[in-house]
C-alpha positions as CSV (number, residue, x, y, z in Angstrom):
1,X,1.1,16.2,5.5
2,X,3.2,15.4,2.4
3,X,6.1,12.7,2.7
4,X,9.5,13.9,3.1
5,X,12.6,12.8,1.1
6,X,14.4,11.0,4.3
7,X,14.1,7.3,3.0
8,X,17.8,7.5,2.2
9,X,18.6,8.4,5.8
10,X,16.3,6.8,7.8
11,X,18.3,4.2,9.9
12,X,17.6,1.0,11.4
13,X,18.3,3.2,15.1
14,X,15.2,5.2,14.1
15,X,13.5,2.1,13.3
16,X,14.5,0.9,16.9
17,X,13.3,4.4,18.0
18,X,10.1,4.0,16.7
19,X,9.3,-0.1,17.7
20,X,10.2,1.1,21.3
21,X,8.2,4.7,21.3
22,X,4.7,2.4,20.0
23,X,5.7,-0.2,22.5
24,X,5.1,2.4,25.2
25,X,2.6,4.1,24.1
26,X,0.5,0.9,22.8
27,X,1.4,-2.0,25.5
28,X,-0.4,-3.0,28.8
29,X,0.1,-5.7,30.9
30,X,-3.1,-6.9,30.6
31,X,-4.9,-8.8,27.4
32,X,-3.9,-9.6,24.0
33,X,-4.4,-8.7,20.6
34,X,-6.9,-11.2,18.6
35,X,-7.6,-11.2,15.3
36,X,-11.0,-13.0,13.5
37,X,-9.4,-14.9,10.7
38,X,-11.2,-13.8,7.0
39,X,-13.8,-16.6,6.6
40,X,-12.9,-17.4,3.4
41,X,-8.9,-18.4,4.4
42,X,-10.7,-20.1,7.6
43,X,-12.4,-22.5,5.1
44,X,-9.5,-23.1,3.1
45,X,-6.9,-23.6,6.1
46,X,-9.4,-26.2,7.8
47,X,-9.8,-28.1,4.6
48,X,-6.1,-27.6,3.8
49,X,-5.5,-29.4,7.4
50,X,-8.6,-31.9,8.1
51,X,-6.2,-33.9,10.2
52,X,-5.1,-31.4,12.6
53,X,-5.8,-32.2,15.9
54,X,-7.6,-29.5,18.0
55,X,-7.3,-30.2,22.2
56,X,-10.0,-28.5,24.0
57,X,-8.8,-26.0,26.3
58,X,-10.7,-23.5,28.8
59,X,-10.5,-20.1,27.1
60,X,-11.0,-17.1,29.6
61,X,-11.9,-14.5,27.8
62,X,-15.2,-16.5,25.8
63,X,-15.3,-17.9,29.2
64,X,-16.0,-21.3,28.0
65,X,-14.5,-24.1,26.4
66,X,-13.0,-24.2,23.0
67,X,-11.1,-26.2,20.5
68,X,-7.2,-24.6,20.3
69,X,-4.5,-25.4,18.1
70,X,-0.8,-23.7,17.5
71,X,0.9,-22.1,14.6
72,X,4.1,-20.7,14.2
73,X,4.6,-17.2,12.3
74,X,7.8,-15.6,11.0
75,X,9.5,-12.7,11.7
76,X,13.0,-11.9,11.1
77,X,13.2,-15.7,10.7
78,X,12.4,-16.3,14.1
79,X,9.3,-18.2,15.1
80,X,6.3,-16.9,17.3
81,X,3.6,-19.2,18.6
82,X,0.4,-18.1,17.8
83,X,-3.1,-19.5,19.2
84,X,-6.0,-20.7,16.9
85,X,-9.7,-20.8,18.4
86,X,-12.6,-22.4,17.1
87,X,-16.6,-22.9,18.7
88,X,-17.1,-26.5,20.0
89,X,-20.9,-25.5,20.1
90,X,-23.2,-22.6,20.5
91,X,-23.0,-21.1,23.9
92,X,-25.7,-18.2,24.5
93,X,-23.4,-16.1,26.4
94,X,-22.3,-12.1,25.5
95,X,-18.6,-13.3,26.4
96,X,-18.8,-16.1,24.3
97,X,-20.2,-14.4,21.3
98,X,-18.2,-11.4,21.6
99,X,-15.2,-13.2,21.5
100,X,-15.9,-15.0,18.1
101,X,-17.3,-12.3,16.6
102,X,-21.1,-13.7,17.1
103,X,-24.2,-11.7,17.0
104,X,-26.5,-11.9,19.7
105,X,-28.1,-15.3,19.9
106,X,-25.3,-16.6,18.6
107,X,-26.3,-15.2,15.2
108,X,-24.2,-16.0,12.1
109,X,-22.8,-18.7,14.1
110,X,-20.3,-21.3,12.3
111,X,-18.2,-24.2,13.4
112,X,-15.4,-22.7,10.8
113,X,-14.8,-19.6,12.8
114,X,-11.4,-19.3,13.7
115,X,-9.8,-16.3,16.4
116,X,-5.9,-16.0,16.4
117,X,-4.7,-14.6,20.2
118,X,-1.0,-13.5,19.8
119,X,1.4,-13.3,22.9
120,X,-0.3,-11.4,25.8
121,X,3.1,-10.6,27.8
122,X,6.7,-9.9,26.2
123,X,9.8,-12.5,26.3
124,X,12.5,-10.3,28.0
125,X,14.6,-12.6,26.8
126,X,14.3,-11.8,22.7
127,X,16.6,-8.9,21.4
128,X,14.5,-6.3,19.5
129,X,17.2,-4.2,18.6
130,X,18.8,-7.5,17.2
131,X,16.3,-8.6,15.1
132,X,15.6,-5.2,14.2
133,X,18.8,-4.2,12.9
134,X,21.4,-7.6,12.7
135,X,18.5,-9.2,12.6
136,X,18.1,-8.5,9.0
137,X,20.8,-10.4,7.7
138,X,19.2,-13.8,8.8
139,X,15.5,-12.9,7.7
140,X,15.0,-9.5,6.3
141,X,14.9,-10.1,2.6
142,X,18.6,-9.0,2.4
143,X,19.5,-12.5,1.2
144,X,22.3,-12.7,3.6
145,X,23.9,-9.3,3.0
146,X,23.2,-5.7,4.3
147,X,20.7,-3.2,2.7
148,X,18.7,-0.8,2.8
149,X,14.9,-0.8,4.6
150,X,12.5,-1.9,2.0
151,X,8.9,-3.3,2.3
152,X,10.0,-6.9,2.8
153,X,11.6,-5.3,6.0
154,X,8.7,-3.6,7.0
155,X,6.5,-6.1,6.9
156,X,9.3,-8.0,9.1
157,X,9.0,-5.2,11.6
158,X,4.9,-4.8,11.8
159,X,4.8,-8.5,12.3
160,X,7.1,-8.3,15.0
161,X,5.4,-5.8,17.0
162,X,1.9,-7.8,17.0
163,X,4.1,-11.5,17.5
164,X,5.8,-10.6,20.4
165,X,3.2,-8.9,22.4
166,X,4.4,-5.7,22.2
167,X,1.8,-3.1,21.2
168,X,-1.7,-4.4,22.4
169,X,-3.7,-2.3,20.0
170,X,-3.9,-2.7,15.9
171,X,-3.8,1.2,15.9
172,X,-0.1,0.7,16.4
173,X,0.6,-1.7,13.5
174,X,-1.5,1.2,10.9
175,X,0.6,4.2,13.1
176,X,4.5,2.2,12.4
177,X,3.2,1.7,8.4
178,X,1.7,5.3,7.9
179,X,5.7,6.4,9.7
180,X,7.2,4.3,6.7
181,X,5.3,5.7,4.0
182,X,5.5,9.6,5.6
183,X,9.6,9.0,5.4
184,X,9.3,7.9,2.3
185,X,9.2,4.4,1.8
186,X,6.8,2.4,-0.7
187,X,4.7,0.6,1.7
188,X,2.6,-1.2,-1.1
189,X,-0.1,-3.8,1.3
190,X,-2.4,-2.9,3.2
191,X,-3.2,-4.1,7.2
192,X,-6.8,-2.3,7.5
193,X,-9.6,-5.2,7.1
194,X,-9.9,-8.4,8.9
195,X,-9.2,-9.8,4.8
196,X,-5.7,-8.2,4.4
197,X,-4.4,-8.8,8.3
198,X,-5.2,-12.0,8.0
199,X,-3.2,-12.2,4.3
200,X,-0.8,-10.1,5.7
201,X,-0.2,-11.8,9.5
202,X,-0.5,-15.5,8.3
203,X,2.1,-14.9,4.9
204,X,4.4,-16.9,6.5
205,X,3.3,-19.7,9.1
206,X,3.9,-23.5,10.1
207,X,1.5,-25.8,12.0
208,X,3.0,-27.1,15.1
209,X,2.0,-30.5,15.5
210,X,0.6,-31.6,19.2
């Protein structure tokens, strides 16, 4: 299907539209979306912060014990709390292994692997259509003044489906950027591999200190 000319028209009420139709058709009250962090940027972030301080929580889905730690990730210059996970020691267990990504036997096993888990039920509290449409003059890219939808925005908006907890499959993230670029818009990064979500989730994050 060929684009169609409507990135002049498209408002941020069909943006709105859009958020809410994935939110229903993607969202369950059960589970979260989790993400294995490109190896390479799980190096550099632990040798970026050798001093962060892990706690050791009990994580239900590897159904063992881990080591956790918290980031924050922007959106619409709010912040969302996202969950880091790392092995504290080989555990031969399917759960375990599926979780971070392990073979069986626990093969390719490494203490560097790192899971993000974003928000598994929604904050009732935070106004989408807000930070979807006012929302841009705080955190959009519009430098404090209205415009028009570019990709800055987008990315704003893709982000905020998987922060909050809205959509609990990455199928949704690809379907909202492929309804961008059919209407019109330049949507110039890409959110297939674990490589470029991993660029593209953790763009803009802060540690939060224990």
């Amino acid at each position: 299907m060929e684009a169609i000319d409507t990135a002049t028209t498209t408002t941020y009420t069909d943006v709105i539209t859009k958020f809410k139709d994935l939110k229903n058709k993607y969202y369950t009250v059960r589970g979260c979306l989790i993400l294995t962090l490109n190896n390479d940027f799980a190096k550099q972030f632990l040798e970026k912060y050798p001093n962060l301080v892990w706690s050791e929580e009990y994580n239900g889905y590897a159904e063992a014990r881990v080591f956790r730690a918290k980031v924050n990730i922007n959106s619409f210059g709010k912040q969302f709390v996202v969950y880091l996970h790392r092995p504290i020691k080989q555990i031969h267990r399917w759960e375990y292994e599926y979780f971070f990504g392990f073979g069986g036997h626990n093969e390719g096993f490494s203490f560097d692997r790192i899971i993000a888990t974003f928000e598994d039920s929604i904050d009732e509290d935070i106004d989408i259509e807000y930070l979807l449409m006012t929302g841009t003059l705080v955190g959009g890219g519009c430098d404090g003044e209205c415009c028009t939808i570019h990709e800055k925005y987008i990315k704003n908006v893709l982000k905020l489906l998987v922060l909050g907890g809205y959509v609990k499959q990455w199928a949704a993230c690809n379907e909202f950027k492929e309804w961008f670029k059919w209407r019109g818009f330049n949507v110039d990064f890409d959110t297939n591999t674990g490589k470029s979500l991993t660029s593209f989730m953790f763009e803009d994050y802060e540690i939060i200190e224990p």
